[in-house]
C-alpha positions, 0 to 999 in steps of 0.5 A: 500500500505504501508504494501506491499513489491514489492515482494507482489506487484508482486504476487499482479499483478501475480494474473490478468497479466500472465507472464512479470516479468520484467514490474511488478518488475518495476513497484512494485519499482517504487510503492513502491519508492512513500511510502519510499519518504514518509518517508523522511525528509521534506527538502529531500523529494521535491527533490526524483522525481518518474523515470517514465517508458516507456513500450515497446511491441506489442499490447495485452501483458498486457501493460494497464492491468499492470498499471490499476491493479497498481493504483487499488493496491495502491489506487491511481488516474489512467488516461489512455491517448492515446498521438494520440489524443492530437495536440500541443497548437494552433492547433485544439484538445485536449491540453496536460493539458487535461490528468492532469484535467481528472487526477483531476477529478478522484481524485476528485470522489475517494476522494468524494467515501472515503468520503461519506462512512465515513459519510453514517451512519448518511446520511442513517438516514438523508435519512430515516427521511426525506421519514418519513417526506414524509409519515407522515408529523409533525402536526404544534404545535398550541399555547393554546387557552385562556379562554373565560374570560381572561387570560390563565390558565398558566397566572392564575397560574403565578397570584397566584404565585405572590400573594403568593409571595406578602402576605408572605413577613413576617413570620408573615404576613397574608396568603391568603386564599386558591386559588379555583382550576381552572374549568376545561375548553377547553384548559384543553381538548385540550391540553389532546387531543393534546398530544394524538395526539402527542403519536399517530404520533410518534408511527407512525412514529417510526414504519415507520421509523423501517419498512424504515430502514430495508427494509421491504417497499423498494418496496413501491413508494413515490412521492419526489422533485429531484433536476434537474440542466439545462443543460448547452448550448453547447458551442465549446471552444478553449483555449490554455491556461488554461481552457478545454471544459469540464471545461468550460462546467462545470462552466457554468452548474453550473451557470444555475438554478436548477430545482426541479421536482416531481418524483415517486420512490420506496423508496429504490431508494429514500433513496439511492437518499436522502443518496447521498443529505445528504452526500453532506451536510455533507461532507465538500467540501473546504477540499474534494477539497483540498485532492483530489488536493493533492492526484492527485499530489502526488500518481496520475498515468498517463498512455500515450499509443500509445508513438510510434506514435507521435515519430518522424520517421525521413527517413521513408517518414515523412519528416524532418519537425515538425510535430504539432501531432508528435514533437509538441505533445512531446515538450507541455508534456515534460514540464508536465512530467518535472514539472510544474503547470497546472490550473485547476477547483479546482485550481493549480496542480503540476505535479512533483510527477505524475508516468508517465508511457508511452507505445508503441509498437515501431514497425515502430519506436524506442524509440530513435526517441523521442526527447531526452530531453523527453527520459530523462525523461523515464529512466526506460524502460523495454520490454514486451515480445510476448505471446506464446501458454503455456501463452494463456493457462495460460491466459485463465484459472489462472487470477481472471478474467480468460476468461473460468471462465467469460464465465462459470459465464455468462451462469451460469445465464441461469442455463447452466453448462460449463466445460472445459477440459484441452484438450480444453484449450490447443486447444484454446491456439494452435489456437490463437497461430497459427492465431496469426503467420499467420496474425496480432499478436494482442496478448491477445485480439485474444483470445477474438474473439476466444472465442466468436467464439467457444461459438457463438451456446451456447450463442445464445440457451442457455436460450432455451436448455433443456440440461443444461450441456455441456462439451467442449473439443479439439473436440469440439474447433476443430469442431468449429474453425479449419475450419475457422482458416484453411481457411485464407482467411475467417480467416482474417475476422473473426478471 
């Protein structure tokens, strides 16, 4: 992220979202604003806050796909919330503090996936070791047997040192005679045979562990011990202070004792099994805990959909009164987007430097409607524009993850080849266009339906159809779709 500009953080987004330069370059500055607070004099930085944004356009323009392809962009922690499903403290539903310890939680398995590739390389040869020591176990090292006379032969030897020692004091001194060999005895032969057998079992085991470690034998099975927590009972808990029912559920998950069963798996399921145990072991969690804390505080992002629906829509039949999934939901995250501490699992998280971006569609209310402490707190607003039909053509064919070329991949797995042609995609874009003006303008997502439409025949035959290439063009589109598209009635079904 420190490399990229806002301009290549735009072309970055341009190659998933067509069109809404506006909300890209918004988003781009304020991305780019975490990197040069970074860099700021300690005693400044606490006091640069990210300007959060407010996003506001109609469903299906690219408002959740903009702020999901910025988190992958920057590496960053991305939690996507509906502000619909949250009541306020006291009521029955889910509190406002949930949103940051889900944020902790994805934190917390980006960091532990960073990690474990650090390590991967020496828990993959913890893994193997340990399959070989499955397969061949280590024979118990027996201490040597002693004469049937006495001592041992070491013992003898270390006899014969001391005389040695004893009767040369002088220069002079008389010399013993020298000591007869030691017979050959059983101990002689069991220590050559153990020592045979020694060489044997780790050639063996050298052998295995080349073959496990190239994959030659991940098809073989192997019967290992896996770890199996109890599951926790299920309990309904209601907290209006700090703990969640997840986190609840957690800490007494963790408190049940862990079982450990004999399973069969293949040993390429195994190793990666005993990969994962090995890098847990390696992996020092006080420390993984302490990053991914920190990480969900400073670089984390928080996208809070559906902002219309809990704005209070005062003259249009709701009543001038507070309502606890309206008023309420904005006065318990104002705080969380102001500043403060939420107490999670992994302890204290400050939520100062979270990017908050919020969207609705503002259909039926206005931004305005919000409470005005909580508008301070979105200085940056920027409105997505409607689709038109030259977008839903864009759309279709030049993102990444195009709908055309997913849907070409996706039959390209049954050995169907599928071409558009231009004509084609110009049909699709001119019909989604048009249902989209006749009935509810769902945006991008029309296209979807739309798709699945016209590909409703392909789909179902294509693993039986001995013609394996088919060619799609406005004909085509029209002789699937313009009928049901000219019929509304049938259209708003299915459509």
């Amino acid at each position: 992220m420190e490399d990229l500009t806002p301009r290549e953080i735009v072309a970055e987004l341009d190659k998933y979202i067509v069109g809404q330069s506006a909300a890209k370059r918004a988003v781009a500055i304020a991305l780019r604003n975490r990197y040069r607070r970074r860099m700021l004099p300690a005693e400044m930085r606490d006091d640069v806050i990210p300007k959060n944004i407010l996003m506001i356009g109609p469903t299906g323009v690219g408002k959740t796909e903009i702020a999901r392809r910025l988190a992958v962009l920057a590496h960053a922690p991305f939690v996507k919330v509906e502000a619909t499903k949250f009541t306020e403290v006291g009521y029955v539903g889910r509190d406002v503090d949930s949103m940051v310890r889900d944020l902790v939680q994805v934190s917390l398995r980006l960091v532990e996936k960073e990690k474990t590739e650090e390590v991967r390389e020496q828990a993959e040869k913890r893994a193997v070791d340990r399959i070989v020591d499955v397969l061949q176990p280590r024979r118990p090292e027996k201490p040597a047997r002693a004469n049937a006379g006495g001592p041992s032969i070491i013992q003898s030897d270390n006899m014969m040192d001391a005389l040695n020692q004893l009767f040369s004091r002088s220069e002079g001194g008389a010399k013993p005679a020298a000591a007869p060999a030691a017979p050959e005895t059983a101990t002689d032969e069991d220590e050559a045979l153990r020592k045979k057998r020694h060489e044997q079992e780790t050639r063996v085991r050298e052998l295995l562990r080349t073959q496990i470690s190239s994959g030659v034998k991940d098809n073989d099975t192997i019967d290992i011990e896996v770890e199996e927590a109890a599951p926790a009972p299920f309990m309904q808990v209601m907290t209006p202070g700090q703990m969640g029912e997840n986190d609840m559920q957690d800490m007494l998950g963790s408190l049940m004792p862990k079982k450990r069963k004999k399973r069969t798996l293949t040993i390429k399921e195994a190793k990666e099994y005993f990969t994962g145990e090995e890098a847990r072991a390696l992996i020092d969690q006080d420390a993984l805990t302490r990053e991914a804390v920190s990480r969900a505080e400073q670089s984390g992002i928080i996208f809070v959909d559906e902002m219309d629906k809990i704005a209070g829509r005062h003259g249009a039949g709701g009543g001038s009164g507070p309502d606890v999934s309206r008023e309420g939901v904005q006065r318990d995250i104002l705080p969380i987007i102001e500043g403060s501490i939420v107490q999670t699992k992994q302890g204290p998280v400050k939520t100062d430097f979270i990017l908050f971006i919020a969207a609705g569609a503002f259909h039926l209310s206005k931004p305005s409607d919000l409470i005005p402490e909580l508008q301070g707190r979105l200085p940056i607003r920027v409105e997505l524009e409607s689709l038109t039909q030259e977008d839903f053509q864009r759309i279709l064919v030049e993102p990444r993850n195009a709908l055309v070329k997913q849907y070409q991949a996706l039959l390209a797995t049954e050995g169907l080849v599928v071409e558009f042609t231009d004509d084609a995609v110009a049909e699709l874009a001119r019909l989604a266009a048009e249902v989209n003006a006749q009935m509810e303008n769902i945006g991008a997502r029309r296209l979807h339906t739309i798709m699945e439409r016209l590909l409703d025949e392909l789909s179902f035959d294509a693993s039986e159809l001995e013609e394996k290439s088919v060619k799609i063009d406005a004909e085509y589109v029209q002789n699937k779709l313009a009928g049901i598209v000219k019929n509304e009635d049938l259209s708003r079904y299915i459509l």
